[in-house]
C-alpha positions as CSV (number, residue, x, y, z in Angstrom):
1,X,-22.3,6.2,-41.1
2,X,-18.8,6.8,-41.8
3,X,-16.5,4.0,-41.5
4,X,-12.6,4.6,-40.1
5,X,-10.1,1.8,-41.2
6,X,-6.7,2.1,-39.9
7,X,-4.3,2.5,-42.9
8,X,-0.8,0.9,-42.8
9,X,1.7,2.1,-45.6
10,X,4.6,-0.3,-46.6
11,X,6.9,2.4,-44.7
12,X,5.3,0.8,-41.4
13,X,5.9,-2.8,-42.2
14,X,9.7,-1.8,-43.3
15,X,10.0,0.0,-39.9
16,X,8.2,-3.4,-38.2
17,X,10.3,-5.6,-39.9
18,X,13.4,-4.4,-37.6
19,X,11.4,-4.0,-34.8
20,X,11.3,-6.1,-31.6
21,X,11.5,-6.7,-28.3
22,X,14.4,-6.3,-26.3
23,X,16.5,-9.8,-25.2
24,X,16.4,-10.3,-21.4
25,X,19.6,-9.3,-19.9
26,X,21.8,-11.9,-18.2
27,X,23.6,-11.9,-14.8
28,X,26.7,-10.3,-16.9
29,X,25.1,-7.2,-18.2
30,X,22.3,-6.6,-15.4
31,X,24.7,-4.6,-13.3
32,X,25.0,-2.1,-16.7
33,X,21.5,-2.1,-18.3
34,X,18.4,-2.9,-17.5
35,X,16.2,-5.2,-18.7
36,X,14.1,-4.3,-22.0
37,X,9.9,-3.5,-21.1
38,X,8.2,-6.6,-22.6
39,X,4.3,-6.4,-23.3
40,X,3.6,-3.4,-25.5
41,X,0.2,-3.0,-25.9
42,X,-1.9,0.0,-27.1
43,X,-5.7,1.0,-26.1
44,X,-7.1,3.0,-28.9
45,X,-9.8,5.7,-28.2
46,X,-11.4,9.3,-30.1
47,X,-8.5,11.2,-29.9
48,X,-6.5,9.0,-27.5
49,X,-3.9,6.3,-27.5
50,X,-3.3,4.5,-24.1
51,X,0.1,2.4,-23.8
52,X,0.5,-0.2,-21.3
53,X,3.5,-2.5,-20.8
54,X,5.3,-4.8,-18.2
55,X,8.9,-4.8,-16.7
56,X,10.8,-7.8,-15.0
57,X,12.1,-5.5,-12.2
58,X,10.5,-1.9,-11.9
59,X,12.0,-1.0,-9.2
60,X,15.5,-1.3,-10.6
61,X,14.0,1.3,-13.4
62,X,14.4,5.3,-13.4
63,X,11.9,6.1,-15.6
64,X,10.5,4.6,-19.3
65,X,11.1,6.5,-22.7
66,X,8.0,6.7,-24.8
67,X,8.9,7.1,-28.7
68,X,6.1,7.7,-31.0
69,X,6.3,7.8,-35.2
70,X,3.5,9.9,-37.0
71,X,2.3,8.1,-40.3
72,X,0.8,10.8,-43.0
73,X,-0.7,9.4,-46.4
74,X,3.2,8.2,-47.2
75,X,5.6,9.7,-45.5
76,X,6.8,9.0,-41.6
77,X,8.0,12.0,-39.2
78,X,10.3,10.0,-37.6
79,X,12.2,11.6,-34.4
80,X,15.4,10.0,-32.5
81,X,14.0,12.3,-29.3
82,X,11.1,10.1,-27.1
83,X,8.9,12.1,-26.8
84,X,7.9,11.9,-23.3
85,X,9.1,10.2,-20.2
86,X,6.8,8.3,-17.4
87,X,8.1,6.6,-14.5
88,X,4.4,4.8,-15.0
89,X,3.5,1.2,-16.6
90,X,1.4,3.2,-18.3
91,X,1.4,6.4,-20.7
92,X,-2.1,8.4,-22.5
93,X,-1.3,10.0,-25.4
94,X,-3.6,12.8,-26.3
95,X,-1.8,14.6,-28.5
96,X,-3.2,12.6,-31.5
97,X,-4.9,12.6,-34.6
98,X,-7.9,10.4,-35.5
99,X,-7.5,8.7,-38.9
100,X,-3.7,9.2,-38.2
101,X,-1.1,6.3,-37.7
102,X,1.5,6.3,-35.0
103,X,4.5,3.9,-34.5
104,X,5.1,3.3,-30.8
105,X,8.5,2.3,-29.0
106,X,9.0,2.2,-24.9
107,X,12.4,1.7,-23.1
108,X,13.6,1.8,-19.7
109,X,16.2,4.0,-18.5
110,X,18.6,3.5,-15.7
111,X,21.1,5.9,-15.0
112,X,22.5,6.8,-18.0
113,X,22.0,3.5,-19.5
114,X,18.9,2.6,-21.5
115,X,17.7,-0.8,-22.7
116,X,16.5,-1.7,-25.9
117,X,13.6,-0.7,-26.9
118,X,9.9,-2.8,-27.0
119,X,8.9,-4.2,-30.5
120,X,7.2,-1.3,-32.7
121,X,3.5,-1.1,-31.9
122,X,0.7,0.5,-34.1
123,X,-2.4,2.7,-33.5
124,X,-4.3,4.9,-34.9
125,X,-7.2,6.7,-32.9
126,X,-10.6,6.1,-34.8
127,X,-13.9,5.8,-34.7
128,X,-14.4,2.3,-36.2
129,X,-12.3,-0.9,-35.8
130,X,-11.9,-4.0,-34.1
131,X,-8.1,-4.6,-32.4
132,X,-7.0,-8.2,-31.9
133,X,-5.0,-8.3,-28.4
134,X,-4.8,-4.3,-28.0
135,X,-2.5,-4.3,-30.9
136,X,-0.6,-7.1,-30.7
137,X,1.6,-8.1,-33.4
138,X,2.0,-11.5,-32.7
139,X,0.1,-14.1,-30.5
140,X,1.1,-18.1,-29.0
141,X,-2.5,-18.5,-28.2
142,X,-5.2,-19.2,-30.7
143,X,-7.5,-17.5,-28.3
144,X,-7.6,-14.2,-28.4
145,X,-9.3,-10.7,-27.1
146,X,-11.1,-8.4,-29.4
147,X,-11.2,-5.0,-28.9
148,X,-14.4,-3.6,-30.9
149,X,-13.9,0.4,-31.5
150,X,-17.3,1.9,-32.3
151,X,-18.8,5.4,-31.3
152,X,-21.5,6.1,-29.0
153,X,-25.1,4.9,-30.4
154,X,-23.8,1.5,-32.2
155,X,-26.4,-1.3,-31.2
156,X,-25.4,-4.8,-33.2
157,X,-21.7,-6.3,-34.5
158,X,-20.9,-9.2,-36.8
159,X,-17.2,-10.3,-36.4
160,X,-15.7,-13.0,-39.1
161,X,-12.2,-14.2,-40.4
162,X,-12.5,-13.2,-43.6
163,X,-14.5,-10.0,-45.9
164,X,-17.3,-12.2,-47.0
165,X,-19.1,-12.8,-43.2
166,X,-20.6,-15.9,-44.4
167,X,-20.9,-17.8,-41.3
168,X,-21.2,-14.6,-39.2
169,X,-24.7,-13.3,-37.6
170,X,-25.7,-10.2,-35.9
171,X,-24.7,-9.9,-32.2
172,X,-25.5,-7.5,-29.6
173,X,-22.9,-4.7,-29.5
174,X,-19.9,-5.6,-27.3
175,X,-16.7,-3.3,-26.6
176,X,-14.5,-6.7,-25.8
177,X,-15.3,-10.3,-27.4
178,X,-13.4,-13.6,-27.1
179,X,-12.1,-14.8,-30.4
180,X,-10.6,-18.3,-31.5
181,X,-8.2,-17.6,-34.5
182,X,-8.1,-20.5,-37.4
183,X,-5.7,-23.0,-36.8
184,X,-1.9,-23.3,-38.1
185,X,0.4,-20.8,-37.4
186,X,0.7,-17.6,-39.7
187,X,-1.0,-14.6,-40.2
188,X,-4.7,-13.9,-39.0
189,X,-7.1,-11.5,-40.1
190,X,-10.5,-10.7,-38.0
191,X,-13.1,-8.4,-39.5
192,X,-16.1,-6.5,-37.9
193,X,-19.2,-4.9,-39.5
194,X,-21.3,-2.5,-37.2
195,X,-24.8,-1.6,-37.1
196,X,-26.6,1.1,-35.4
197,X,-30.3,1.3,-34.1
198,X,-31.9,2.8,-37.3
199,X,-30.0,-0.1,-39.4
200,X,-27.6,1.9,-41.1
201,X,-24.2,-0.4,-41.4
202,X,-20.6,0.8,-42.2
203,X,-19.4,0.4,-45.6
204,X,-16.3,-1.5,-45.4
205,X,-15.1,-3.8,-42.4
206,X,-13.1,-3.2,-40.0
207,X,-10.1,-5.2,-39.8
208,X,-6.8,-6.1,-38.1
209,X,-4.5,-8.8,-38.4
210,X,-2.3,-10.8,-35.4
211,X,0.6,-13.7,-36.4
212,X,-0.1,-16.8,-35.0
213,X,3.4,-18.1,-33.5
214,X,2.8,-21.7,-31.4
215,X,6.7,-22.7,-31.6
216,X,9.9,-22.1,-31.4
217,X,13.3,-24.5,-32.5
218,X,16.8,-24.4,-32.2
219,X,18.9,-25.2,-35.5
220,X,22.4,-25.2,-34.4
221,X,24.4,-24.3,-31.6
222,X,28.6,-23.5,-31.7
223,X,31.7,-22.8,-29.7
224,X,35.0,-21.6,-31.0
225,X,37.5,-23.3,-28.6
226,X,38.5,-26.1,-30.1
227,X,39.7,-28.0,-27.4
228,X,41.8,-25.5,-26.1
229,X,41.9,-24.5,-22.3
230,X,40.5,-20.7,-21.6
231,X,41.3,-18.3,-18.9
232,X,40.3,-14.9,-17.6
233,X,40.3,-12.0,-20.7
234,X,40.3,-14.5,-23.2
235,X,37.1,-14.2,-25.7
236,X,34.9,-17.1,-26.5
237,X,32.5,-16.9,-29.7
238,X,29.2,-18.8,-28.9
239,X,26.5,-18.9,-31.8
240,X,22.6,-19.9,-31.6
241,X,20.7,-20.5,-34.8
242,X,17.1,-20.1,-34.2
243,X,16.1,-18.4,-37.7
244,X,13.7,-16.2,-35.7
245,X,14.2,-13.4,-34.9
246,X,13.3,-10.7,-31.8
247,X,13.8,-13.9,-29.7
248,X,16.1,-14.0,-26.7
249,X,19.0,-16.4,-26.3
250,X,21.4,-17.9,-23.9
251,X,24.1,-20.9,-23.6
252,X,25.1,-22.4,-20.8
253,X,27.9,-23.7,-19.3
254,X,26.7,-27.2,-18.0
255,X,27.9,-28.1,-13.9
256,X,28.9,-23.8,-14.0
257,X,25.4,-22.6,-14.4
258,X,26.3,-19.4,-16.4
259,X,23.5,-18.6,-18.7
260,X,25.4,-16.0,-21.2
261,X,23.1,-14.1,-23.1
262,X,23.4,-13.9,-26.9
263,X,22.7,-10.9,-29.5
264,X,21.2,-10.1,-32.5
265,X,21.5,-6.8,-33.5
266,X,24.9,-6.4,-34.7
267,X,26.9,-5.3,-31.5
268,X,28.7,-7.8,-28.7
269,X,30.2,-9.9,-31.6
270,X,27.0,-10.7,-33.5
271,X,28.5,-10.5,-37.2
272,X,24.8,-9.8,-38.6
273,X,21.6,-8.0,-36.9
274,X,18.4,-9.3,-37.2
275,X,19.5,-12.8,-39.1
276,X,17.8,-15.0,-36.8
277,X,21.6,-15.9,-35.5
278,X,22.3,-15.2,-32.4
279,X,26.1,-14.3,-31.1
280,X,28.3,-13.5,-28.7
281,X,31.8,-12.2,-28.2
282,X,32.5,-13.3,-24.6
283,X,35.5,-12.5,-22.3
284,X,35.9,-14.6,-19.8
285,X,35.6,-13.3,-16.2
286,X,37.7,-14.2,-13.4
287,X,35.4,-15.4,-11.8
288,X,34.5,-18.3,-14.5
289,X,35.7,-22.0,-14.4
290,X,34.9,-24.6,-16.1
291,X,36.0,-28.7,-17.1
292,X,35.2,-30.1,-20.2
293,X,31.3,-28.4,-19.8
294,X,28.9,-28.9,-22.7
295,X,27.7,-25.9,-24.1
296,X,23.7,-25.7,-24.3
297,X,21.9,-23.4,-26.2
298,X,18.7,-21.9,-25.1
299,X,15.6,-19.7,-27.2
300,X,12.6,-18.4,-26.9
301,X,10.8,-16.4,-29.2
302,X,9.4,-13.1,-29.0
303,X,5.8,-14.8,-27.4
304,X,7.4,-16.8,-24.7
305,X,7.2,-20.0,-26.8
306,X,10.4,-22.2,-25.5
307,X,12.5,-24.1,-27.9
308,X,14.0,-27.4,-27.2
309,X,17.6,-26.8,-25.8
310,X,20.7,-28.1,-28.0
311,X,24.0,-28.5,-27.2
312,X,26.8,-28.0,-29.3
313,X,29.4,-30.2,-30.6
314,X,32.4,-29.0,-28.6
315,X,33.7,-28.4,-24.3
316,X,34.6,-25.8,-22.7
317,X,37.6,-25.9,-20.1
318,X,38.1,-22.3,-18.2
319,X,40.6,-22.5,-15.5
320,X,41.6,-19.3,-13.1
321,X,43.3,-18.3,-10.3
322,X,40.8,-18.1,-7.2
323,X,39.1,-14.3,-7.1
324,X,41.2,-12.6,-4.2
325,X,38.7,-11.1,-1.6
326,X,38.4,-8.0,-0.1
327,X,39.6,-8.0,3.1
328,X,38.1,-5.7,6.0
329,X,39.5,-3.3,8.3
330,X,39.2,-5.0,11.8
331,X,37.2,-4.0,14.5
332,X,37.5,-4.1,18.3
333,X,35.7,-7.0,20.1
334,X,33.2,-5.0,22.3
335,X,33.7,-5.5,26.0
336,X,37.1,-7.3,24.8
337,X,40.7,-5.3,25.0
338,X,42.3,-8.8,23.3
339,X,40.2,-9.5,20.5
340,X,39.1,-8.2,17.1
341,X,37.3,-9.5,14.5
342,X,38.2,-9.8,10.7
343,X,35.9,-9.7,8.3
344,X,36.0,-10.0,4.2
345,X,33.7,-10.1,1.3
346,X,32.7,-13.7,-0.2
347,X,34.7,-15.8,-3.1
348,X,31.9,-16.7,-5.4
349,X,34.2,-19.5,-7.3
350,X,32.8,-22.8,-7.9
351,X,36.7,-24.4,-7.2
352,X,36.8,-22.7,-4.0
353,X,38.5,-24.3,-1.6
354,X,39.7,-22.6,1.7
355,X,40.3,-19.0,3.3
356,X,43.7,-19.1,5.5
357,X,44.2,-16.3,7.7
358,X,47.9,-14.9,7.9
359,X,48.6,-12.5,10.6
360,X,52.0,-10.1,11.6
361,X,53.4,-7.4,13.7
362,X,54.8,-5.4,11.3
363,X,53.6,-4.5,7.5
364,X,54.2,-7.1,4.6
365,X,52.0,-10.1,5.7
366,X,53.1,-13.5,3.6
367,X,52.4,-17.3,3.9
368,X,55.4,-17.5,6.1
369,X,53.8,-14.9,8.4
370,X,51.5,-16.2,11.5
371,X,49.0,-19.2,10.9
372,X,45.4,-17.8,12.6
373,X,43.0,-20.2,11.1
374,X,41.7,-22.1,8.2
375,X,37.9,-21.7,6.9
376,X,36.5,-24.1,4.4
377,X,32.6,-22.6,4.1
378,X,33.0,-20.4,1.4
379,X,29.8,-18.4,3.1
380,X,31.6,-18.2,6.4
381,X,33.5,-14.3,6.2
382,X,34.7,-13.6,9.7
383,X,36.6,-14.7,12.4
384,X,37.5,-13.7,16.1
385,X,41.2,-13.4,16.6
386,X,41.8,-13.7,20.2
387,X,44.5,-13.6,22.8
388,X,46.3,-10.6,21.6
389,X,47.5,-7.8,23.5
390,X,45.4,-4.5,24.0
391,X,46.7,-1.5,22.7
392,X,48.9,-3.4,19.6
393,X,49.0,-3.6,15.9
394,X,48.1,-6.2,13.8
395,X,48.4,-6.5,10.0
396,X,46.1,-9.5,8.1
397,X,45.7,-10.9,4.5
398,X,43.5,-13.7,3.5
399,X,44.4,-16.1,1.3
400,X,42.0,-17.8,-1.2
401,X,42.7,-21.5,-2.3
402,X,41.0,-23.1,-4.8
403,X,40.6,-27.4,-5.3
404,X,43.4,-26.9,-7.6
405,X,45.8,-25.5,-5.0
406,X,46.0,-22.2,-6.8
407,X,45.9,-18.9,-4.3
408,X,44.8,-15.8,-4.3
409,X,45.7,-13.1,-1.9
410,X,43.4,-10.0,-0.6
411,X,45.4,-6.5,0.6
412,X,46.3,-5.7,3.6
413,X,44.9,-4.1,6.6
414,X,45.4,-3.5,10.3
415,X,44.0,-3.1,13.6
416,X,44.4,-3.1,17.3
417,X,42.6,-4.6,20.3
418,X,40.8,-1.7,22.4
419,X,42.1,-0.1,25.3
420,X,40.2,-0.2,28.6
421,X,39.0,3.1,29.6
422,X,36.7,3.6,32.9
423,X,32.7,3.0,31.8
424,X,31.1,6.8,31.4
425,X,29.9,8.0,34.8
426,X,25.6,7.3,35.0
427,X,23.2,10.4,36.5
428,X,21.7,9.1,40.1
429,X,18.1,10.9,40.1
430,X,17.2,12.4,43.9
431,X,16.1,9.4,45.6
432,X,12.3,9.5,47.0
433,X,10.2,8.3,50.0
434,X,7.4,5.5,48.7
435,X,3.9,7.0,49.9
436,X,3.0,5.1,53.2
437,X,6.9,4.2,53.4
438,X,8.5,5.5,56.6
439,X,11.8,3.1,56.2
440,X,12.3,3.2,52.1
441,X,13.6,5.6,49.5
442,X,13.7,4.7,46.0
443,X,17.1,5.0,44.1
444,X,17.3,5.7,40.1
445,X,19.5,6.9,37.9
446,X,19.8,6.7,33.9
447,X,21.4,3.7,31.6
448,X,25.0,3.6,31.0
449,X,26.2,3.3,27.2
450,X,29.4,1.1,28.4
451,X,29.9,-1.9,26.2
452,X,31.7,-3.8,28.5
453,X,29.3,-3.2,31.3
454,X,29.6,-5.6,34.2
455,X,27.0,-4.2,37.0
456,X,25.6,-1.0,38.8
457,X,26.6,-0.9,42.6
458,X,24.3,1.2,44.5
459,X,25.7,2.9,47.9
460,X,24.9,5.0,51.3
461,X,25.7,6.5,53.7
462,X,24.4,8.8,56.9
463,X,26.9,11.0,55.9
464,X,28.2,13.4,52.9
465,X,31.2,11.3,50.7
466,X,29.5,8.0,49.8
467,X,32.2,6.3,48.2
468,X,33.0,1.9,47.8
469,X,33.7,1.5,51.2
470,X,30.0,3.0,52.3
471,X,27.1,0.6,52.9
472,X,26.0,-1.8,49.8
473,X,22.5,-1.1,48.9
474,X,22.4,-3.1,46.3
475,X,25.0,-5.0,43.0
476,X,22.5,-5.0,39.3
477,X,23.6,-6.9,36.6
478,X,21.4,-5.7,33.9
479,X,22.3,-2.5,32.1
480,X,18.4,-2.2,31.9
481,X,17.4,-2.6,35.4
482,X,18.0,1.5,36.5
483,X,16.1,1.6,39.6
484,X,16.0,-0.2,43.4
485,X,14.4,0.1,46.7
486,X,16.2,0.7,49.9
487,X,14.5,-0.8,53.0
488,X,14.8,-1.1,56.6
489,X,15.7,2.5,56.5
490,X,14.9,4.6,59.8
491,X,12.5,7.3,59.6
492,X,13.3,10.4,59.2
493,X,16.3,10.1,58.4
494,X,18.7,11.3,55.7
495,X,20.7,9.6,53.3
496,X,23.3,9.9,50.9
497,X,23.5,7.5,48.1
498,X,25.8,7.0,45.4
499,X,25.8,4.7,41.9
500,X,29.0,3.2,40.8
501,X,29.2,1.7,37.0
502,X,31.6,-1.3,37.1
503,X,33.1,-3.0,33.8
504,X,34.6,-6.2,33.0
505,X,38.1,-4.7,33.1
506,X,37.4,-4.2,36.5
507,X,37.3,-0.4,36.1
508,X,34.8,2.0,37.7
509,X,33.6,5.1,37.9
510,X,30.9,7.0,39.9
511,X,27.9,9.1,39.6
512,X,27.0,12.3,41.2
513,X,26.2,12.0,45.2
514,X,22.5,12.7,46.0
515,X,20.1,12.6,48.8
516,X,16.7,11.9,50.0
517,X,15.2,11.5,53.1
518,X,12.5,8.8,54.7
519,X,9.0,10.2,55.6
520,X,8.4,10.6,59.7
521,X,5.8,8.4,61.0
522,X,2.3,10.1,61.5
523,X,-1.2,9.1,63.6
524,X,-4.0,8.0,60.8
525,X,-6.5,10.1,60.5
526,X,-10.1,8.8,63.0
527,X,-12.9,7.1,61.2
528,X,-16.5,8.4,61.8
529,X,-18.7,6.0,64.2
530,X,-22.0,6.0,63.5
531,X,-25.0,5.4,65.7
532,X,-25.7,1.6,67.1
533,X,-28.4,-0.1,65.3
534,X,-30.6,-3.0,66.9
535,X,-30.1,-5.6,64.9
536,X,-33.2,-7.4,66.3
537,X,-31.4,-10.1,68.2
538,X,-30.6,-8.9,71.1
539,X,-27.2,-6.7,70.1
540,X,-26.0,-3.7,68.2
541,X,-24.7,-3.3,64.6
542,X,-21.5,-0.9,64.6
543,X,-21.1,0.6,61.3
544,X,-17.9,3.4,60.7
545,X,-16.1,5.2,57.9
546,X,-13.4,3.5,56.1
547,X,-9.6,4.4,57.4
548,X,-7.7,5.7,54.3
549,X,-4.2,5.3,56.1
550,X,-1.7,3.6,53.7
551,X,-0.1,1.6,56.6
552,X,-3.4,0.9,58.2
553,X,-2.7,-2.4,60.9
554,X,-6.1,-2.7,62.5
555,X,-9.2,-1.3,63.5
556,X,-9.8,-2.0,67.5
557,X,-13.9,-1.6,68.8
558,X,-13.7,-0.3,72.8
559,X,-16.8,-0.4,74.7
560,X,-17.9,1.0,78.2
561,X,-20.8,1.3,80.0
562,X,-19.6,4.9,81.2
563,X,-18.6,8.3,79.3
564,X,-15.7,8.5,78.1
565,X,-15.0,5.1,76.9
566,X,-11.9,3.7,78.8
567,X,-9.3,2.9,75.9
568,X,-6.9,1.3,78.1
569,X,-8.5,-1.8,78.1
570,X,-8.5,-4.8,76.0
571,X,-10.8,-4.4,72.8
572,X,-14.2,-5.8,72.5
573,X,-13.1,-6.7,68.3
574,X,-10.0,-6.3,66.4
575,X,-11.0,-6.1,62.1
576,X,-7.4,-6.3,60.5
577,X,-9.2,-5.0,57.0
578,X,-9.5,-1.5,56.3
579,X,-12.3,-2.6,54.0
580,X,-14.1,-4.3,56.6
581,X,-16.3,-1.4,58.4
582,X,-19.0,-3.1,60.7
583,X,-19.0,-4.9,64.0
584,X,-21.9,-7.0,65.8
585,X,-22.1,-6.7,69.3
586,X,-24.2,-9.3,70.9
587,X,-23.2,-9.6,74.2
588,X,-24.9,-6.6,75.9
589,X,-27.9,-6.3,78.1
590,X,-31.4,-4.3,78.3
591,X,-32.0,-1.3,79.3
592,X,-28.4,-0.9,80.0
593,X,-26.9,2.0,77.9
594,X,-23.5,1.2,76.1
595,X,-20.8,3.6,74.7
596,X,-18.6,2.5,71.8
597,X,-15.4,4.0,70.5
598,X,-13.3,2.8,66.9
599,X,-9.3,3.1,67.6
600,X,-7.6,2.6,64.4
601,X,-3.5,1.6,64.6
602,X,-1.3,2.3,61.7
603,X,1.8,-0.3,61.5
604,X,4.1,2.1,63.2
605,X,2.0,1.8,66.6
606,X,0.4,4.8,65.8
607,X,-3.5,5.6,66.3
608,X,-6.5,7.7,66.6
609,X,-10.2,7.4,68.3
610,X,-13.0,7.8,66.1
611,X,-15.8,9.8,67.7
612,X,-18.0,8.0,70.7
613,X,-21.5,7.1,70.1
614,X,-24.2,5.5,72.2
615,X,-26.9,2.8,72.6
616,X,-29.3,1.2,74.8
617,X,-31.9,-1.4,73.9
């Protein structure tokens, strides 16, 4: 059984030696580039390398660069090109090799920017091999994952930290194994044998190696100042000694809360890359204040382990003038011809102290100008300016103070309070007659868009030209409510309706004039009167159809002892529900033949006669 060892030249661990992962951006450089992928790992497979990494904040990413570095015998075909781009966590590789090493490098790219890139990872597709955390070159944990790379057939694994297996036995072949590395920090090697069915074993181990890194530490941490007080532009050089490097550093200002990251690689200040001495050139923002604030210096190395802060021997004292705000253009009050509203974006100093609103009739607004108000909550950025007269400009500055009494001034703008126009005219829909309704017609029309709406005032008239001396149907005070009734109407009539849109100005305008007209009232239809029935005491059950009139009043039972029933007299029954379709009549007597007829009344007075049926008992 041939065994495949993965093969690293000296080339690879002068390339590695330079290699790491990207420091974490800070809050001054995050608007510019984004943050470095962290979590490099590699999947090896026959003719496959998988890559896998994580971000802080993928979203903010466009897409990741994947650089890759082919290892022959000696040489290294090295490329400044990636050579592919993902917008993935993840990227397969299957334009490999086996027995060949490749160098792996991933950053992320956004805009034209692009972040460091991820420490230098190592693979090389094989058939044997055992990889300690997917490839990992270093590890905080003594526990690790083992990756055991074998082909198709192998049965039985021993797995040891060193060549000789002497405590090691035979185990079931497993593609992933938990591994605890030997204690104290350095490098680790792990070594695997494999074993098919028929016995035959591989020649040499398989092995791979992982550093052990449990801590990180602080040596020293510096300021330049001397004492002396800073302001905007000026630079500040901040050091942190950590003697690791690939870590990621900070300082920061104590009671200002500005973690400023530090570098290593020779740009931003840093006088030497890769050192283990982390720098910074920084110019201070305008933004930035501090008062005799101790400097604190932050690491942490390249596996997340967290050194013990420092701080460093000297203060820092940063004063500015407040940052000036942006002031916005104002904007009409809706429903308001005296108002506006002034808006502006937010001072983020830690001094700040007020916003005072200036404001004038002409161009050239100053501190002498109009007082309008005083705002201490720095998160507070509007204000209603009221009481001013429709139709004139205004010009406004805000101006920042800060707890020292310095001030800042924003530009200029103006505006003017709206002027009332009429509200836009609403559509009135034909109005219609409710089924069943004789004295009703329903009125809608459709929403008006005013902003200053006040009510919808519905009128009629008998007459063409319904106008706001007509008849008041009805006065709505909810832009939503588009619809009413109209009662007590007489039927059979026409009317002509109009809707009128009032504002709070007072202004109004109308719709178009429409009619409708209210049904005429018509006889309901008869019911069907079936035969009497005995009902075996001595009487007759009466049983009909059921009236379907929608302004059914009554159903009224007539009885005579003659043909045709005389209707003119008072009813034996009255049944007041339409539902209600059967009548006992009890009060007859033998042999004496009876003729029943149902007279059903709508509510208009209206009525019909059902047919006329007969008994006798």
């Amino acid at each position: 059984m041939m065994n495949m060892m993965r093969k690293i030249y000296w080339v690879v661990f002068v390339l590695l030696l330079g290699c790491g992962e990207g420091p974490k951006l800070t809050k001054f450089d995050q608007g510019i580039f984004p943050d470095s992928p962290r979590q490099l790992q590699v999947l090896v497979g026959d003719g496959k390398i998988v890559l896998t990494w994580t971000h802080n904040t993928p979203d903010s990413v466009d897409y990741y660069n994947v650089y890759r570095y082919e290892i022959r015998g000696a040489s290294l075909d090295s490329s400044a090109l990636p050579i592919d781009n993902t917008d993935s966590l993840t990227y397969v590789d299957t334009n490999v090799s086996n027995g060949v090493s490749y160098i792996y490098e991933v950053s992320a790219m956004r805009n034209t920017y692009e972040s460091d890139r991820t420490r230098s990872t190592v693979a090389s597709p094989t058939v044997f091999g055992v990889q300690i955390n997917s490839g990992d070159e270093f590890t905080n944990s003594q526990t690790v994952t083992l990756t055991m790379i074998s082909p198709v057939g192998t049965s039985f694994m021993r797995v040891s930290h060193d060549t000789l297996f002497a405590t090691s036995v035979w185990e079931p072949y497993s593609s992933i194994k938990s591994w605890t590395l030997m204690d104290e920090d350095g490098e680790k090697w792990v070594y695997a044998h494999y074993r098919d069915a028929g016995g035959n074993e591989t020649i040499k181990p398989s092995g791979d190696k992982i550093v052990l890194d449990t801590k990180a530490n602080i040596i020293s941490v510096t300021e330049n100042t001397a004492g002396q007080t800073k302001s905007n532009g000026d630079i500040i050089h901040f050091t942190v000694n950590s003697a690791e490097t690939d870590g990621v550093a900070s300082v920061d200002l104590v009671g200002v809360g500005a973690g400023i990251r530090l570098f290593d690689d020779g740009s931003n200040g840093d006088t030497v890359a890769d050192d283990g001495i982390y720098e910074r050139d920084f110019q201070v923002p305008s933004n930035l204040e501090a008062s005799v604030a101790s400097v604190v210096g932050n690491f942490t190395d390249q596996l997340g382990n967290v050194a013990e802060t420092l701080e460093a021997a000297g203060r820092i004292t940063i004063q500015n003038p407040p940052q000036a705000v942006t002031l916005l253009t104002p904007e009409p009050v809706p429903g308001s011809f005296s108002s506006l509203n002034i808006s502006w974006t937010q001072n983020g100093d830690a001094d700040f102290g007020s916003y005072k609103l200036y404001r004038a009739q002409a161009q050239g607004v100053s501190l002498s100008s109009t007082f309008v108000t005083s705002i201490t909550a720095q998160g507070s950025l509007s204000f209603t300016d009221t009481d001013l007269v429709s139709g004139t400009v205004y010009y406004y500055k805000v101006y920042v103070t800060d707890i020292q009494g310095l001030t800042s001034e924003s530009n200029e703008v103006s505006g003017s309070p709206a002027q009332n126009q009429p509200p836009t005219a609403v559509t009135l829909l034909p109005p219609q007659a409710p089924a069943g309704s004789t004295q009703s017609l329903s009125i809608s029309w459709t929403a008006s868009s005013a902003n200053d709406f006040a009510s919808y005032k519905v009128y009629r008239s008998e007459t063409a030209g319904v106008s706001t001396t007509s008849t008041l149907v009805s006065a709505i005070l909810s832009p939503q409510t588009l619809a009413v009734d109209d009662n007590n109407l007489k039927e059979n009539t026409t009317y002509f309706y109009k809707v009128f849109v009032f504002d709070t100005g007072g202004l109004f305008t109308g719709s178009n004039e429409d009619s409708g007209t209210t049904l005429a009232n018509k006889p309901p239809d008869p019911v069907t009167l079936a035969q009497p029935v005995p009902n075996g005491g001595g009487g007759f059950v009466l049983s009909w159809s059921a009236s379907a009139d929608t302004d059914f009043d009554s159903y009224r039972i007539f009885r005579s002892e003659t043909s045709p029933v005389d209707l003119s007299g008072a009813p034996i029954g009255i049944i007041n529900s339409s539902n209600s379709t059967t009548f006992g009549d009890n009060n007859i007597q033998a042999a004496v033949t009876y003729y029943y007829t149902i007279v059903v009344f709508d509510s208009g007075g209206l009525s019909a006669a059902s047919n006329e049926v007969s008994g006798t008992l």
